[in-house]
C-alpha positions, 0 to 999 in steps of 0.5 A: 812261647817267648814272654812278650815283654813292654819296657819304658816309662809309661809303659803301663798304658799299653797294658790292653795291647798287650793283653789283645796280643795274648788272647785275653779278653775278660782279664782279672786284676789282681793287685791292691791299691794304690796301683789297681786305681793307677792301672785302670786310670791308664788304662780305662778300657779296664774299669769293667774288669773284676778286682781281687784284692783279698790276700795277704801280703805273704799269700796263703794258698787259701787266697789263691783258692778265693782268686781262682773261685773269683775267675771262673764266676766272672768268666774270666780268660787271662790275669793282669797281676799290678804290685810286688811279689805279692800280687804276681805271685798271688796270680800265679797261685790262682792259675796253678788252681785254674790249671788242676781241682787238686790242692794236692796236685797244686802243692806238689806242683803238678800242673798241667795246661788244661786251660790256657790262661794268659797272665800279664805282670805289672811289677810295681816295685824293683826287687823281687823280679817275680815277674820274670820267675816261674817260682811263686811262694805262698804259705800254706799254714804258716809255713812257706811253699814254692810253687815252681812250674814253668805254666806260672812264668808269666806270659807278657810282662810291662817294665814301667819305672813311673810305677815306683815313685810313690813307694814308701823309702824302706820299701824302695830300700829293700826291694833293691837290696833283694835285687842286688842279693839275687844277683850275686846269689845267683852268680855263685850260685852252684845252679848258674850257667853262662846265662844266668850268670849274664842276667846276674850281672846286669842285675848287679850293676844296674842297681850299684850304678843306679841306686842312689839316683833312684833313692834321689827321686831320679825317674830315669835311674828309677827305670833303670832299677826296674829293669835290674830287679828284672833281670835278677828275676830272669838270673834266679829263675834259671840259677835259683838262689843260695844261703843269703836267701835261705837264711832270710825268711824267720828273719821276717817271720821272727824279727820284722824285717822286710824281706829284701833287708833280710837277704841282704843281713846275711849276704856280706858274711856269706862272701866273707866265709867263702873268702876263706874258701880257696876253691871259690877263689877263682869264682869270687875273683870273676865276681868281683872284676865285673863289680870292678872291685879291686879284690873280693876282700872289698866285696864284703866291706862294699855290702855293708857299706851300703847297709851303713848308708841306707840306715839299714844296720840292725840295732840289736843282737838277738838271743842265743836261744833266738840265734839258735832257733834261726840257725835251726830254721834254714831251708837245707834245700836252699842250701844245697845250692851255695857254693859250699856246705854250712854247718848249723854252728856255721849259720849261727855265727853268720847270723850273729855277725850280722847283727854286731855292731862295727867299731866306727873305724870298720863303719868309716872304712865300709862306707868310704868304699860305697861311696868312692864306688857310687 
């Protein structure tokens, strides 16, 4: 069944429209504040419907456990997830629990549809396009899990721009960073296709051309980034992502770094060593052009051009012994889907130069480009 999909400022009041097309009757809601006091407000015909908050902003499979225990005691038939990747992704966990008794089959995802359960998502940031994947991470004992079954692709997703204006400035940062490096993960990516790679590119340029009137305050350009972050969602489902990605999560769990910001350390000297890779010459030429770069040598210089504008450089270089405990930490399955192999060696100094500070010529150079190209 196709995703029944609700685009548009405002949109959010049609939330009950939406759910009557999809057979839901009896929702949960799975979200935290402000954004569940924002939907039932929009939508009062919900104000009946149960609350599930309680889970982590990196949902452990335990809190799936509670949300599904919640629905079957409330007599619920369908989701409404309303935040970030958190609450879809926490949504998808209690379906993937609703469809199987087993946490085994629940981790190996080995669902199957034994009970029809609608799930409508509402994302309330623009980044993780988790609304438009059939993937949901959780962490099962500290460490990540991918749950990825195409029953978790929601069924009806609402595309509301007025929903981001109250996020905090570094949350609106990184959520469009996470876009932007999803985009270009999934273009190169080894699992594209022709498809995808259409998504990818919608994503790409919606977030250059709009991010800095979405930093600004600008509704419409907020809007637009809400449908970029979209379609990287859409671009990863098919291509999944590659190195930048890989690389990212013991940047949070180690260094606090928020997950979009992570990505997007990595993500400039990725491109920078596949620049010196002459079979991903020809890929990297097609990239850029439809960045409207002028060379993939620019590519590089316009990523952290964007870090230097946004305040998002790193302040300090970690530890060697730090350095080799992250290079060590990949995900290789990850890995296998970037367009060319990378030693342990080959991730250390790609985390090292993320961390170093440019000399202020490099700086001004980086930042010239991103400005000229905004």
């Amino acid at each position: 069944m196709a995703v029944k999909t609700c685009s548009g400022a405002g949109t959010i009041t049609k939330v009950t429209e939406l759910a009557d097309k999809l057979g839901i009757r009896r929702p949960m809601i799975v979200g935290t504040e402000p954004l569940v006091s924002t939907l039932l407000k929009k939508a009062p015909a919900l104000l009946t419907a149960p609350v599930f908050s309680d889970f982590h902003p990196n949902p452990d499979l335990d809190d799936c456990a509670g949300g599904a225990e919640l629905f079957r005691k409330n007599g619920c038939d369908g989701l409404i997830s309303a935040g970030g990747g958190s609450a879809i992704d926490t949504a998808k966990g209690i379906k993937a629990f609703l469809n199987t008794e087993s946490i085994d089959e629940v981790r190996r995802s080995c669902l199957g549809d034994r009970l029809k359960c609608p799930h409508i998502a509402i994302p309330g940031t623009a980044g993780t396009g988790s609304e438009a994947t059939q993937i949901a991470v959780v962490y099962v004992e500290g460490s990540k899990l991918s749950l990825d079954h195409p029953s978790l692709l929601p069924d009806g997703v609402i595309l509301d721009g007025n929903l981001l204006a109250s996020l905090p400035d570094y949350q609106k940062k990184s959520c469009a960073l996470d876009a932007l490096a999803q985009g270009i993960e999934s273009y190169w990516a080894n699992g594209a296709t022709s498809d995808s790679r259409v998504h990818a590119f919608l994503a790409i340029i919606g977030v250059l051309d709009n991010l800095k009137a979405y930093l600004a305050g600008d509704p419409h350009a907020a809007q637009k980034m809400t449908e970029a972050a979209h379609e990287s969602g859409r671009a990863i489902n098919i291509s999944r992502t590659t190195a930048a990605h890989a690389m990212s999560y013991q940047l949070t769990k180690k260094l606090g770094y928020a997950h979009g910001h992570a990505c997007f350390l990595t993500l400039p000297f990725l491109w920078e060593k596949l620049n010196a890779n002459g079979e991903a010459a020809p890929l990297l030429n097609e990239l850029s052009a439809l960045m409207r770069l002028g060379s993939p040598l620019m590519g590089p210089k316009l990523l952290q051009g964007i870090l230097y504008d946004l305040d998002m450089m790193p302040e300090n270089v970690p530890t060697e012994e730090m350095l080799d405990e992250l290079a060590a930490s990949v995900n290789t399955q990850r890995l296998g889907n970037h367009p060319e192999q990378l030693t342990k060696d080959e991730l250390k100094v790609i985390y090292r130069r993320a961390f170093l500070k440019p000399s202020d010529a490099e700086r001004r150079a980086c930042e010239d480009i991103w400005r000229y190209y905004a």
